[in-house]
C-alpha positions, 0 to 999 in steps of 0.5 A: 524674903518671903512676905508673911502671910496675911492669915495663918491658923493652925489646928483649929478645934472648937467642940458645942457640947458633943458636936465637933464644930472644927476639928484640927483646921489650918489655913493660910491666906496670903495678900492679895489672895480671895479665899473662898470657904464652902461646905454644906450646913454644920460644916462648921463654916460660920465658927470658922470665920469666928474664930479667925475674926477672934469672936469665938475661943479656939483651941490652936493658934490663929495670927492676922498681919502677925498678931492675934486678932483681937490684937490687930487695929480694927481699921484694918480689917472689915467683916460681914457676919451671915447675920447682921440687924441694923436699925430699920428706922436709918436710911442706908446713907445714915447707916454707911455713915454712922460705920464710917464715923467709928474710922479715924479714915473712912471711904465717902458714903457716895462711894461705897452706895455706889460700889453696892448700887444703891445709890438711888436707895440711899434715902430709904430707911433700912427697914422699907428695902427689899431683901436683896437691898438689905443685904447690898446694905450690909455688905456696904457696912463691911467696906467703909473702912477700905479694909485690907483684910475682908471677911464675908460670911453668905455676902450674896445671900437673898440676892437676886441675880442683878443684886447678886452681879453687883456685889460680885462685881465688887468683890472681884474689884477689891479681889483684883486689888490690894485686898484680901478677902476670906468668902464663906458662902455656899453658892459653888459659882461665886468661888468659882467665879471669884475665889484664888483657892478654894477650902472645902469643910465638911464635918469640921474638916478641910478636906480639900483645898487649891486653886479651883482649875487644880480642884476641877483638873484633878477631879477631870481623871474621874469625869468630874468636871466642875467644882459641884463635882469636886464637893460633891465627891470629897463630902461624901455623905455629908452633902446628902440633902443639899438643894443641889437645884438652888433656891432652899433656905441654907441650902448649898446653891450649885446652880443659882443664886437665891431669889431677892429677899428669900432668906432675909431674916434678923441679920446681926452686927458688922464692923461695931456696935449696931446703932439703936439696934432692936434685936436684943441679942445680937452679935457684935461682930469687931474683931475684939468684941464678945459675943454669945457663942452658938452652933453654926 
């Protein structure tokens, strides 16, 4: 009997006023699997991972472990938000141990600085951290709860090329374990390097999806031979003006990775309410919560 899958959505359609967010995508993630989303920017990949989380109302169907997502026990899934803001006045130990109390079970604090190298920052308020840091710091947030099924919206962005390793390094740990990780980024190497299968959206569509060497083997027939030349062609127009050089603010990195603290900005929510947050918007990102709804 074939286990069921871990994600399935059917025909997702979301529409902001006359912009076409998603337009009919279905995806399937089964256990264990690392999906990895790229797309360049207004794909629709940020409402995507709304949708799937259920923190944003779709036309269509969308079921995790079975059910809908606002159905599904939080504990079981974990999820960083490309924006998320702690509370610059806690020390990253404070933060990663206020997110573990809202689990009945909770990875050790020690664990996860450890897993994110920041075990010598951990002391350290939010608010001091360099960019890079912060986003360690986040991403730290997102695995208290040991989640069996991990949403990552740009985990790696404002990392510098070390920082960027040790998250990377982490993901392909929970990716060769028992969990099951969604990866929307747009830096072509981290899926390639990490993804099991690989979706491209361009205007709201996938338009194309598989393992990466089946993506770049087919691609081969017309001497296209990395994953930058898959997207490149299946995009078309749509990735006119990309940074294909690396190093632009929401750009689509298929060089590099982004330099330590390029694009930190205001960064909202993850896994529950922000503690003694002082953004006065932010999104809160539980799989059950509301929030105000925007354009990716």
């Amino acid at each position: 009997m074939t286990a069921e899958p871990v994600l399935e959505a059917r025909d997702l359609r979301r529409r902001y006023g006359d912009t076409v967010a998603l337009d009919g995508v279905s995806v399937t993630v089964e256990a264990g699997e690392v999906f990895g989303l790229v797309g360049p920017n207004g794909a629709g990949k940020t409402t995507l991972v709304r949708a799937l989380t259920g923190t944003t109302s779709v036309e269509g169907t969308v079921r995790l472990f079975g059910v809908e997502p606002t159905a599904v026990d939080r504990s079981r899934v974990g999820l960083l938000p490309q924006e998320f803001a702690p509370a610059g006045r806690l020390t990253v130990r404070e933060l990663l141990a206020y997110y573990a109390g809202l689990y009945e079970e909770a990875r050790s604090v020690e664990s996860v600085l450890d897993d994110v190298g920041l075990v010598e920052a951990a002391d350290t308020w939010y608010e001091d951290l360099s960019g890079g840091q912060k986003r360690r710091a986040c991403v730290g947030a997102a695995l208290v709860n040991d989640p069996e099924l991990l949403f990552l919206d740009e985990p790696t962005s404002g990392l510098d090329p070390r920082a960027s390793r040790t998250v990377r390094d982490t993901l392909a740990s929970l990716g060769a374990g028992d969990t099951t990780v969604f990866l929307s980024t747009h830096i072509l190497p981290v899926v390639d390097e990490l993804a099991d299968v690989v979706g491209v959206l361009a205007d709201g569509r996938l338009v194309a999806e598989g393992p990466p060497e089946q993506l770049k083997t087919r691609a081969a027939a017309g001497d296209q031979r990395t994953l930058e030349d898959v997207f490149l062609d299946v995009t078309g127009d749509v990735g006119d003006g990309l940074d294909v050089a690396g190093g632009g603010d929401d750009s689509l990195d298929v060089a590099g990775e982004d330099s330590d603290g390029s694009r930190n900005g205001s960064q909202t929510g993850t896994n529950g309410t922000t503690p003694n947050s002082h953004t006065a918007d932010s999104e809160q990102s539980v799989v059950s919560a509301d929030h105000e709804e925007g354009q990716e």
